[in-house]
C-alpha positions as CSV (number, residue, x, y, z in Angstrom):
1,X,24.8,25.4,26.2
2,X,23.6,26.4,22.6
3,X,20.6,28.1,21.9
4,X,18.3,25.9,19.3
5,X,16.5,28.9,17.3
6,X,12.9,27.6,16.0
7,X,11.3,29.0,12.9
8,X,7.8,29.8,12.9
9,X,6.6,32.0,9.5
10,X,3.0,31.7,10.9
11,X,2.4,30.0,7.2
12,X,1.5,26.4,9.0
13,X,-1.5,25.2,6.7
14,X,-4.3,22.2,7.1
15,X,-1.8,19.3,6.5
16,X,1.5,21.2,8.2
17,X,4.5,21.2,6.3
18,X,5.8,18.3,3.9
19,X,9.9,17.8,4.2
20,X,10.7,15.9,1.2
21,X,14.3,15.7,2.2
22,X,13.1,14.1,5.1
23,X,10.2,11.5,3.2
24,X,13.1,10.5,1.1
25,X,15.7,9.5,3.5
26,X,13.1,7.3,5.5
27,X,12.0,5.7,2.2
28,X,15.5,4.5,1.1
29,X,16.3,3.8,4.8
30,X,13.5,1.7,5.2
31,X,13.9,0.0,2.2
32,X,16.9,-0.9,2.5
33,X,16.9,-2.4,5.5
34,X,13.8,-4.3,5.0
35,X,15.8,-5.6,1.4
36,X,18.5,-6.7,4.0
37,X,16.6,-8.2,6.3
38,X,14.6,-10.3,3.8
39,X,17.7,-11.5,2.6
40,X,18.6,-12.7,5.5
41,X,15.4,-14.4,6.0
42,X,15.4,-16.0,1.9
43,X,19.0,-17.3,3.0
44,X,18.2,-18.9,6.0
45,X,14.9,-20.1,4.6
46,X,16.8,-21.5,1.4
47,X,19.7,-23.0,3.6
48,X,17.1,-24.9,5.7
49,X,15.3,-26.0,2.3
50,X,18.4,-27.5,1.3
51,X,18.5,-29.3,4.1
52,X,15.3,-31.3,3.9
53,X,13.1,-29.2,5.7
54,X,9.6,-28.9,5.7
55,X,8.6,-26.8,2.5
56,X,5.3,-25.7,4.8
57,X,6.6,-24.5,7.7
58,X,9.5,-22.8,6.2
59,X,7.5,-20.7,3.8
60,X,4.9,-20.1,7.0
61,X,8.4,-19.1,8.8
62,X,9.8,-17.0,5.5
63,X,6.4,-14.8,5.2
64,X,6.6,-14.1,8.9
65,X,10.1,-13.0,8.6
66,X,9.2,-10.6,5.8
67,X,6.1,-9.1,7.6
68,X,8.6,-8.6,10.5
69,X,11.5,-7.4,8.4
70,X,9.2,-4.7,6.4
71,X,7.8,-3.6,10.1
72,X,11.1,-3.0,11.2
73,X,12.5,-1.3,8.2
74,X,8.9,0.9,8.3
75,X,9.5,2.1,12.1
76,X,13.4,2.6,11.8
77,X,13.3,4.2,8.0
78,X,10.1,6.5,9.6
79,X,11.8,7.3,12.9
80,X,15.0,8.5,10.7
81,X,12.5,10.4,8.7
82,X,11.2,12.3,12.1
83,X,14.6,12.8,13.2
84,X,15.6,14.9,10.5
85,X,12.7,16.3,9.7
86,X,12.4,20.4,9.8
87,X,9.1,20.6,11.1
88,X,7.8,19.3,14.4
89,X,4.3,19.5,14.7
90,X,1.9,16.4,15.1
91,X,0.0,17.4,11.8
92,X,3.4,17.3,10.1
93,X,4.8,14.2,11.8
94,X,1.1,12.1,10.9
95,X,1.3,14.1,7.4
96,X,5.2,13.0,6.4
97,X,4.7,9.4,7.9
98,X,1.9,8.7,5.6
99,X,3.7,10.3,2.6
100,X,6.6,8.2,3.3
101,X,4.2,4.8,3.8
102,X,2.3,5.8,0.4
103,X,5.9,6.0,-1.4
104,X,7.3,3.0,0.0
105,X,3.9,1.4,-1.1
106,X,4.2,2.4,-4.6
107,X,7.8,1.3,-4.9
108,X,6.9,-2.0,-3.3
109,X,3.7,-2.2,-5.8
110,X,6.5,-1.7,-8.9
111,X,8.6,-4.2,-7.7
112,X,6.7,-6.8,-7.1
113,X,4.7,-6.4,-9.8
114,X,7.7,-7.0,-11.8
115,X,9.0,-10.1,-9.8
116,X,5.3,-11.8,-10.6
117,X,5.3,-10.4,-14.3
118,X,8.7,-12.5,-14.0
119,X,7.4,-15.1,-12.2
120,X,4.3,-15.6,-14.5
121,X,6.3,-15.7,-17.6
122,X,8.6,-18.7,-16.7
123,X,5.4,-20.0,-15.2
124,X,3.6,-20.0,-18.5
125,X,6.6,-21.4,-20.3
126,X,7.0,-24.4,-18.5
127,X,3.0,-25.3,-18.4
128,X,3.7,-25.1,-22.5
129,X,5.8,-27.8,-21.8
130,X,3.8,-29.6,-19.3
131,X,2.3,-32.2,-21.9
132,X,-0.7,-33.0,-19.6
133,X,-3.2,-30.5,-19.1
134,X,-4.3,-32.0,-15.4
135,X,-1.0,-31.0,-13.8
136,X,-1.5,-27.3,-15.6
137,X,-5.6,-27.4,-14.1
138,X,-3.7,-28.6,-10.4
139,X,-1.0,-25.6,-10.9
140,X,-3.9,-23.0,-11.7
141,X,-5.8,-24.1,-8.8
142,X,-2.7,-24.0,-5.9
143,X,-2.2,-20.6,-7.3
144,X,-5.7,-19.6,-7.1
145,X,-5.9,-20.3,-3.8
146,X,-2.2,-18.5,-2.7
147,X,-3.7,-15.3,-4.4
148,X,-6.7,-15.8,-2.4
149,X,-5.2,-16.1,1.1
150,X,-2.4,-13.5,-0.4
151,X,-4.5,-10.8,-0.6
152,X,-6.1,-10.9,3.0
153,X,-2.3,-11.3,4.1
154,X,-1.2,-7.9,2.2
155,X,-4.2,-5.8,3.7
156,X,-3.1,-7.1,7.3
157,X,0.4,-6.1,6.2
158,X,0.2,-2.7,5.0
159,X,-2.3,-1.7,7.9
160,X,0.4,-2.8,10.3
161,X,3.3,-0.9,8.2
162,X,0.9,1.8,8.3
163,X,0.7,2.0,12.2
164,X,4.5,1.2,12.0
165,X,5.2,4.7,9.8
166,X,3.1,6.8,11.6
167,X,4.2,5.6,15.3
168,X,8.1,5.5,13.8
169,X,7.9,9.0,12.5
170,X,5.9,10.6,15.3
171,X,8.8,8.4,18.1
172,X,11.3,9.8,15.4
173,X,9.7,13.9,16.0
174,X,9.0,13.7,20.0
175,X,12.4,12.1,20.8
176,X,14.1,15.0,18.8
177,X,12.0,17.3,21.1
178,X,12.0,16.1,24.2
179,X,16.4,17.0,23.5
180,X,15.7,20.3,23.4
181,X,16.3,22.6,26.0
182,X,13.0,24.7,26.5
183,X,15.3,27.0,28.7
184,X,17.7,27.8,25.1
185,X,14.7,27.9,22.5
186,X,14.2,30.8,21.3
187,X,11.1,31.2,18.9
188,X,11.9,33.9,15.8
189,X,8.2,34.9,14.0
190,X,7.9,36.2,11.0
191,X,4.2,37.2,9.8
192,X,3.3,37.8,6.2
């Protein structure tokens, strides 16, 4: 069997140790497969548009897919995250996860803060051309109200993407544990 040699410098602070190599590989994992798994969901949703589907029900169906898809790439992209991370503690495990959620938050705030700066701006050039001002007025007050509902919808999400990250990362940390052999650990400490 081989011996699994633990590092302990005795330097572990309030909020453990950070591993950025770690934070990193979970963010990119997790968003990328959440980006595949909302494609998925945007084709399937498009191909059953084109068929004559009910425009309710398949953008009810769509945002359900990308709340699923975006807890799914949160747990497996954090559970990556804790199984490569250095550091094992609980502190570090809660402490990384929520790194890695604020990231992938921030990313996710860039880009869709572009696809709506995009979206407003061919929005704005075809109520130029809209030659009645009701329709505009009708437009303005759909949106109003998808904003509204929106916003309530986000906070549910990132709570739940949230409790995703941490449970992935901490699954992620105890599953890498529970393979070591106790019997083979041996513990090297260093002291400043």
């Amino acid at each position: 069997m081989a011996t699994v040699q633990v590092v302990d410098d005795g330097r572990l602070g309030w909020f453990g140790y950070l591993d950025w190599g770690a934070i990193l590989a979970s963010v990119f994992a997790g968003l990328g497969l959440t980006l595949l798994l909302v494609a998925f969901g945007s084709a399937a949703g498009i191909e059953a548009a084109d068929d004559g589907g009910d425009e309710t029900r398949i953008s009810t169906v769509i945002g359900t897919w990308t709340v699923i898809s975006a807890l799914l790439g949160t747990f497996v992209g954090t559970f990556i995250g804790g199984r490569y991370s250095r550091f094992q503690s609980p502190a570090s495990a809660i402490y990384n996860a929520l790194t890695s959620w604020g990231f992938v938050q921030v990313l996710a705030l860039w880009l869709a803060g572009n696809g709506i700066a995009g979206l407003l701006a061919g929005g704005l050039r075809s109520v130029q051309k809209t030659p009645s001002a009701n329709v505009a007025q009708n437009a303005a007050a759909r949106a109003a109200d998808a904003v509204s509902s929106g916003g309530w919808a986000l906070a549910l999400g990132m709570i739940l993407t949230l409790a995703a990250a941490v449970a992935g990362w901490w699954v992620g940390s105890r599953t890498r544990l529970a393979g070591a052999e106790t019997d083979d650990v041996a513990v090297r400490r260093r002291v400043w």
